[in-house]
C-alpha positions in Angstrom: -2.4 -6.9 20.6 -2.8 -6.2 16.6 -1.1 -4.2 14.6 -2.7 -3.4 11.3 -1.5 -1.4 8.8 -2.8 -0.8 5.4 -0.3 -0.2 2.9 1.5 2.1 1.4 4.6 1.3 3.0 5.5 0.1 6.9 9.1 0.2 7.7 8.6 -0.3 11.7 10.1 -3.0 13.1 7.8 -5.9 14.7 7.0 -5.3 18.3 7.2 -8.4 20.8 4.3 -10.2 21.3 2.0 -7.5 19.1 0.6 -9.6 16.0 1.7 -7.0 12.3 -1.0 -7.5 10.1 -0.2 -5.8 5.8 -2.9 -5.5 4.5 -3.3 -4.5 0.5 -6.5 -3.1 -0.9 -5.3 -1.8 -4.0 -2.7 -2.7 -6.6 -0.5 1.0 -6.9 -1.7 4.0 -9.4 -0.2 5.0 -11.9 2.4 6.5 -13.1 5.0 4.0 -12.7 2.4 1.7 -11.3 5.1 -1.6 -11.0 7.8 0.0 -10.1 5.7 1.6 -6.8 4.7 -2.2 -6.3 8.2 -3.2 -6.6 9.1 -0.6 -4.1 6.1 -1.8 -2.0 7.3 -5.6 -1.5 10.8 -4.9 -1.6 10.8 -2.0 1.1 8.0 -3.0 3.7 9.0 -5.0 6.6 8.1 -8.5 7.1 4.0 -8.9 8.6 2.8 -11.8 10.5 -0.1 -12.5 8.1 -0.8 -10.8 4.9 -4.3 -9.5 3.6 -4.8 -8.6 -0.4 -7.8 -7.2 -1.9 -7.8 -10.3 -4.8 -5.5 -12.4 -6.5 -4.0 -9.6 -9.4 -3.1 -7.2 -5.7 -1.3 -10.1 -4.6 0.3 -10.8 -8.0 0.8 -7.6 -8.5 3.3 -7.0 -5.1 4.7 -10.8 -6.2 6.3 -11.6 -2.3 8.5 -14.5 -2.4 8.3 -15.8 1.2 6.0 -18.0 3.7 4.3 -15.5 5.5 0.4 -16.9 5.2 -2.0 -14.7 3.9 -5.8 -14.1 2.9 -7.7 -12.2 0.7 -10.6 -10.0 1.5 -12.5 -8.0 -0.7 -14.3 -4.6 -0.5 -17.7 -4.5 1.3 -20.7 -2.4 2.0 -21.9 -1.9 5.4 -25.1 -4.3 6.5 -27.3 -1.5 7.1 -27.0 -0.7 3.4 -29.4 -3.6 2.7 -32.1 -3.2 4.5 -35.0 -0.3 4.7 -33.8 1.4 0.9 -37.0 3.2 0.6 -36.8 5.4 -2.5 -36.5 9.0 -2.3 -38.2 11.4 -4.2 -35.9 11.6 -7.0 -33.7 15.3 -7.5 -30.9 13.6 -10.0 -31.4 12.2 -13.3 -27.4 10.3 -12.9 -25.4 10.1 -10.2 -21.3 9.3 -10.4 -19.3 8.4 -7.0 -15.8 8.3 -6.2 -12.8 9.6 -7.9 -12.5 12.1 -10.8 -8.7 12.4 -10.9 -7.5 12.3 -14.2 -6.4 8.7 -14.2 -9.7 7.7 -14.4 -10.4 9.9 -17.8 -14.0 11.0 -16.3 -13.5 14.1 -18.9 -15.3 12.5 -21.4 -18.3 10.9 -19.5 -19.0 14.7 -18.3 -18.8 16.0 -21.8 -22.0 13.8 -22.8 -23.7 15.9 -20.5 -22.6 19.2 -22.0 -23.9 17.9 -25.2 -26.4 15.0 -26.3 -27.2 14.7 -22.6 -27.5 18.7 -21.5 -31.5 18.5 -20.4 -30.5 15.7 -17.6 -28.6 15.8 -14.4 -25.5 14.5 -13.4 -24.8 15.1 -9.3 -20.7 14.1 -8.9 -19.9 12.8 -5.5 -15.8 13.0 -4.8 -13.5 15.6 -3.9 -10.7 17.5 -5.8 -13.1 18.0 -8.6 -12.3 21.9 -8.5 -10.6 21.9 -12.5 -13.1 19.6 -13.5 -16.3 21.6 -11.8 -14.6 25.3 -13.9 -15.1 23.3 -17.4 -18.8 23.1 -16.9 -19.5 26.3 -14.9 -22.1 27.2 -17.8 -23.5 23.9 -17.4 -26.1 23.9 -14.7 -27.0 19.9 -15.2 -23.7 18.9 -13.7 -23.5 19.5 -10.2 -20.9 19.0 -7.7 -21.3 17.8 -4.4 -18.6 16.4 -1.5 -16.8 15.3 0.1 -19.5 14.3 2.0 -20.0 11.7 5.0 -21.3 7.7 4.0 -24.7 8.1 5.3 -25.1 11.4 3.0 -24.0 9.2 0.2 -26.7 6.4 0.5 -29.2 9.2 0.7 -27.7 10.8 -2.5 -27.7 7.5 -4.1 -31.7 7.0 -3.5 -32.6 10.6 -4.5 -31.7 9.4 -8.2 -32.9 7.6 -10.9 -29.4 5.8 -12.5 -25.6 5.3 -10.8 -22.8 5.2 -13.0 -19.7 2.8 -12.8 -17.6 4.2 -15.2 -14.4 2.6 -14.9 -11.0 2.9 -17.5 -10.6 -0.5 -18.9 -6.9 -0.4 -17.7 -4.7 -1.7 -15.0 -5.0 -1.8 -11.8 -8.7 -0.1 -12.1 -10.1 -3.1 -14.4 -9.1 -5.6 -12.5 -10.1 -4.5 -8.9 -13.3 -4.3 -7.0 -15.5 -1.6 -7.4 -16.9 0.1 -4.3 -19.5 2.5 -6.0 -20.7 -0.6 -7.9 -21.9 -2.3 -4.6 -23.3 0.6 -3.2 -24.9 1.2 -5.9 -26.7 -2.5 -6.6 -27.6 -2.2 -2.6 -29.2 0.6 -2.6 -31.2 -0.9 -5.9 -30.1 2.1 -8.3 -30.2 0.8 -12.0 -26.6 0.7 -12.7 -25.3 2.5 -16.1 -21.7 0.6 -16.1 -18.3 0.5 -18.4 -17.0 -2.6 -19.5 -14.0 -4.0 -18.2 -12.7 -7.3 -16.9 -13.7 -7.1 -13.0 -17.2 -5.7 -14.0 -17.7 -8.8 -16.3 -16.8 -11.4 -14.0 -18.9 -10.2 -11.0 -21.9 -10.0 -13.5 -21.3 -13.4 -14.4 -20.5 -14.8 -10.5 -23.4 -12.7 -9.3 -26.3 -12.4 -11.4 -27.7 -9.0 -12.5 -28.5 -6.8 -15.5 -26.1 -3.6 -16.0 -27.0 -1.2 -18.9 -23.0 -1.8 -20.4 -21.5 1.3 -22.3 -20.2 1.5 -25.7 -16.3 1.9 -25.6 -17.5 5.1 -27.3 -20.6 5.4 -25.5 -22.4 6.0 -28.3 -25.6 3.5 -26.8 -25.8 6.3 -24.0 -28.9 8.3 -24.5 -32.1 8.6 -22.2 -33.7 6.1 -24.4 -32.2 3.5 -24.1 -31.3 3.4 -20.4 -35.0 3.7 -19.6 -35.6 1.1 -21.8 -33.2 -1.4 -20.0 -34.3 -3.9 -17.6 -32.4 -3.9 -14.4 -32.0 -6.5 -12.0 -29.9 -6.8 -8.6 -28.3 -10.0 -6.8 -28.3 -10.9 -4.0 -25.4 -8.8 -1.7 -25.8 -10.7 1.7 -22.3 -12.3 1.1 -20.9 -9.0 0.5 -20.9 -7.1 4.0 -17.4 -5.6 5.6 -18.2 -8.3 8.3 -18.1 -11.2 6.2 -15.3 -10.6 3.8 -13.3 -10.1 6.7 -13.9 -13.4 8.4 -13.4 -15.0 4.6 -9.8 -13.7 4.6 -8.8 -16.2 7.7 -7.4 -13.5 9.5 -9.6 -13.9 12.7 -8.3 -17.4 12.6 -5.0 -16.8 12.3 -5.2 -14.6 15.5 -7.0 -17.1 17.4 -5.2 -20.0 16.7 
């Protein structure tokens, strides 16, 4: 009945009667970020209905038609919120997600090969093998992954501070950070960047983030123990519920 594609590109053409649901979670990476957008909107055949992560996505592949659209945002699963007992604690810091070098994670690991060496920093992603052969001698910063999502929520409750280290540049500033929920459901004290999207959520949603120096100069073991942390409230946030705030499941019903 549904066909629903998340995009990259979809040059099919609509079948009869089978509703074509676009949907964009991301604005494109760089290099050449606009001109892979351009590509994106000019190139993809026309959907039925139209689903974009937030606002600056949909800017971002700037359609000029009617087809009706929603937006939905990124989510965390229910389960994540309930029964978070803490875990006897193995990491000092833990870091999810990507390390590729368009997210300039070099120098976050470096503090840990210097003024940070006595703690431990576990990386969760994948195609960290270049990164993991600079700190070989460096026995505080392991490597772990891929792994699957329940492994990461146990991860995630064997340590004592996540990090949401974000580049304050387009598209990552401006777009919803995954780790970040995970992190604030799970109730890890959150060591975060500051950038645009980061800002706004704190100030929409409530809670208190340890917030890095552009040259991270306030990170030191300290002062995050130091911090008071706080959470909101994440009941809103579930994959469940952002979906039905898009309108898609009325779109198909109506």
């Amino acid at each position: 009945n549904v066909e629903w594609h998340f995009l990259g590109t979809d040059i099919t053409k609509p079948r009869e009667g089978i509703y074509k649901i676009h949907e964009y979670p991301s604005s494109s990476l760089p290099p050449f970020r606009k001109w892979k957008d351009w590509v994106k909107s000019f190139m993809n055949t026309q959907p039925d209905f139209r689903i974009f992560q937030n606002e600056f996505v949909k800017q971002s592949l700037n359609f000029h038609d009617s087809i009706p659209f929603g937006y939905r945002e990124l989510g965390i699963p229910e389960e994540w919120l309930k029964n978070n007992q803490p875990l006897q604690k193995e990491y000092d810091f833990i870091y999810t997600g990507d390390v590729s070098a368009s997210r300039k994670i070099k120098e976050l690991i470096n503090l840990f090969t210097i003024s940070l060496k006595n703690h431990s920093l576990l990386i969760l992603s994948n195609r960290y093998e270049e990164l993991q052969s600079q700190t070989l001698s460096h026995r505080n910063v392991i490597f772990k992954g891929p792994v699957k999502k329940d492994r990461v929520r146990e991860y995630l409750l064997k340590s004592k501070f996540a990090i949401n280290y974000i580049p304050d540049m387009a598209p990552f500033n401006r777009q919803t950070s995954t780790k970040l929920l995970e992190y604030i459901a799970c109730k890890i004290p959150v060591i975060t960047s500051r950038y645009e999207w980061m800002n706004e959520f704190a100030q929409l949603n409530g809670g208190s983030y340890f917030f890095l120096n552009k040259d991270m100069s306030n990170f030191t073991w300290e002062a995050v123990n130091n911090f008071s942390y706080s959470f909101p409230d994440l009941s809103d946030w579930t994959w469940e519920k952002q979906i039905r705030k898009s309108g898609v499941l009325e779109f198909l019903m109506a």
